[in-house]
N, C-alpha and C positions, 0 to 999 in steps of 0.2 A: 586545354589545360595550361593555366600559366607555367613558362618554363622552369621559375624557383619551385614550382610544386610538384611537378613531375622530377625535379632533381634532387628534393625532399626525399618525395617517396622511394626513389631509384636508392639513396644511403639509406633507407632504412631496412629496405629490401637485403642491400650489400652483408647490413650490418647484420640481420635474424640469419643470412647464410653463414658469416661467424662466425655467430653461437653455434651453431647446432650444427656446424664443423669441427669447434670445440669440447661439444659435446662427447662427440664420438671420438675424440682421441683422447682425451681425457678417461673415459671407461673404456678406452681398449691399450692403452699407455700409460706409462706411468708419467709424474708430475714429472719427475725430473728431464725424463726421454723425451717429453713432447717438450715441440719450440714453435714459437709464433711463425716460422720457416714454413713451418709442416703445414699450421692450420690454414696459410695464406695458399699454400700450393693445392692445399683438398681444396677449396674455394674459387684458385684461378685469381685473387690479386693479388698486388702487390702487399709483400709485407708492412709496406709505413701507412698500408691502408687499415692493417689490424691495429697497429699502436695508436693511429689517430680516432678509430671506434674504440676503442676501450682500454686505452693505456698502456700498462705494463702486461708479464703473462701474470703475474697475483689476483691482476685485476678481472683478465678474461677469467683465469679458473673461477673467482669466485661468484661470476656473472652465470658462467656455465653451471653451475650447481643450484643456483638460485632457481634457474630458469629449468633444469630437469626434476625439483620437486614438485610437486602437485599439492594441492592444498587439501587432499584427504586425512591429512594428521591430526592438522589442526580442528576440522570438522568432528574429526571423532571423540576431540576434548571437549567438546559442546554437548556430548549426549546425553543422557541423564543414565546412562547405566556404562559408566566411565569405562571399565575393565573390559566389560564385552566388547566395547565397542572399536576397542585397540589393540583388544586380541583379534577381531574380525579382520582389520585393518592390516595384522602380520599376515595373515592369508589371501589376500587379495595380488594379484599382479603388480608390483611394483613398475610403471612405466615411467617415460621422462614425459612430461607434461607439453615438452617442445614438438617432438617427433615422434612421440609414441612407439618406439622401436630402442631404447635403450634403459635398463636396470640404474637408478641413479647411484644404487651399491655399490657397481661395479666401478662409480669412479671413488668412493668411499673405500672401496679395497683397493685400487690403485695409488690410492697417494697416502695411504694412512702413516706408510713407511719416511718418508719427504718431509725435513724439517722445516724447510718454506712452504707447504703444502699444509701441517698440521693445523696451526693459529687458525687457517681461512676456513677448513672443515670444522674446526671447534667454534668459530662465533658462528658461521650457518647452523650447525648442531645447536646451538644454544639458541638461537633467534626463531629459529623455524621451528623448533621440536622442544626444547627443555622451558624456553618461555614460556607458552600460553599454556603446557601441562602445568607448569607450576602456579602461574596463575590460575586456573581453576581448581588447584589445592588449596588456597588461601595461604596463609601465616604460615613459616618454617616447613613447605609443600615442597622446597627443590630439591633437598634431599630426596625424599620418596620420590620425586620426577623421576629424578636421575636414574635412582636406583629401578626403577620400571622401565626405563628407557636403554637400558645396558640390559633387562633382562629380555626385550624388544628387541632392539638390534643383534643382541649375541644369538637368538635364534636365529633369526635373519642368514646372520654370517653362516652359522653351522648347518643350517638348512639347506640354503638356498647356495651357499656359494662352496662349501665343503661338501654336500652332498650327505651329513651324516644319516644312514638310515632309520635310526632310531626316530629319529625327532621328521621323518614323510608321514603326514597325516593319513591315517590306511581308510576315510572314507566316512570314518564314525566321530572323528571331531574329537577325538580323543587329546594328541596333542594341542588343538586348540582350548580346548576345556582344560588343560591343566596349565597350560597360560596363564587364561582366564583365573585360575585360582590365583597363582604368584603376584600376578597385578593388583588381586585385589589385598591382597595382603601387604604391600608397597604402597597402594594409594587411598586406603581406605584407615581413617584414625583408626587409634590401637583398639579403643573401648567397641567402638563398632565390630571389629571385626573378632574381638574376644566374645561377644553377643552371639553372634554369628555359628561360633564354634561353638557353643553352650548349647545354642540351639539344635545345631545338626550333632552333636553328643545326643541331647535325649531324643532327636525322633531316630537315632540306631538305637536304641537301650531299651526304648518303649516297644511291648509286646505288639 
């Protein structure tokens, strides 16, 4: 193996240990508390080797978050039965796409607090998740994104990281079914979904 290619691979190898050293201090630390000191010592090099892979810390957080989402969001705005399919997607294990051992939330609750932290979480949020659902709304769609996407995440948070028990699905899909409805009522036009409800009015009414 040529020497520039094995010392290629050797930085790039340096650079994925990192990440996903960053990763885990990042979801186990807050933005503020962790420093590019810390993620060089979890790793074993030198710190001016983290600045020369990835710049500042703005730049690592926002490489770390990139790289612990997984592309199942966006897959599930492709399917033809939009609401289910994003409701299915809040119940699923949430892992980091890098290591498969870390919740990408838990660095979305760690820095949410962090006014140099916020901006970086809100264009990922919007790039990775509020984009391509709004795109697939068509015309005046990012509103209703949005607004399904906070009702998305708020679960998430209440669920998964507050622990509330009302909202632990008891086996029958009940919390997900009522999801399932709010999404569709945020993502699906008004006249569609006023149809909708006419309809299921008369099949209760009818003998």
């Amino acid at each position: 193996m040529p020497i520039d290619t094995a010392i290629r691979r050797s930085g790039q190898a340096t650079r994925q240990r990192i990440l996903q050293a960053a990763i885990l201090r990042f979801a186990q630390h807050s933005y503020e508390s962790t420093t590019l000191r810390d993620i060089a010592a979890d790793v074993g090099v030198d710190v001016a080797l983290v600045h020369r892979a990835f710049g500042s810390k703005e730049d690592l957080f926002s490489s770390a978050i990139d790289a612990a989402l997984d592309d199942s969001f966006r897959q599930a705005t492709e399917a033809q039965d939009l609401a289910a399919a994003i409701a299915e997607r809040a119940f699923k294990p949430r892992i980091d796409a890098q290591m498969m051992i870390v919740d990408p939330l838990d660095i979305l609750v760690q820095s949410l607090s962090s006014p140099r932290a916020k901006p970086i979480v809100r264009e990922l949020f919007q790039r990775r998740l509020l984009q391509p659902l709004s795109e697939r709304l068509g015309a005046e769609g990012a509103t209703r994104a949005a607004m399904a996407l906070s009702c998305f995440t708020g679960l998430a948070i209440l669920r998964d990281v507050l622990g509330v028990h009302a909202l632990q699905d008891d086996g029958r899909g009940a919390v997900r079914q009522l999801l399932e409805d709010v999404l569709k009522l945020c993502l699906e036009p008004a006249e569609k979904a006023s149809d909708q409800e006419a309809s299921q009015a008369a099949l209760t009414q009818s003998p």
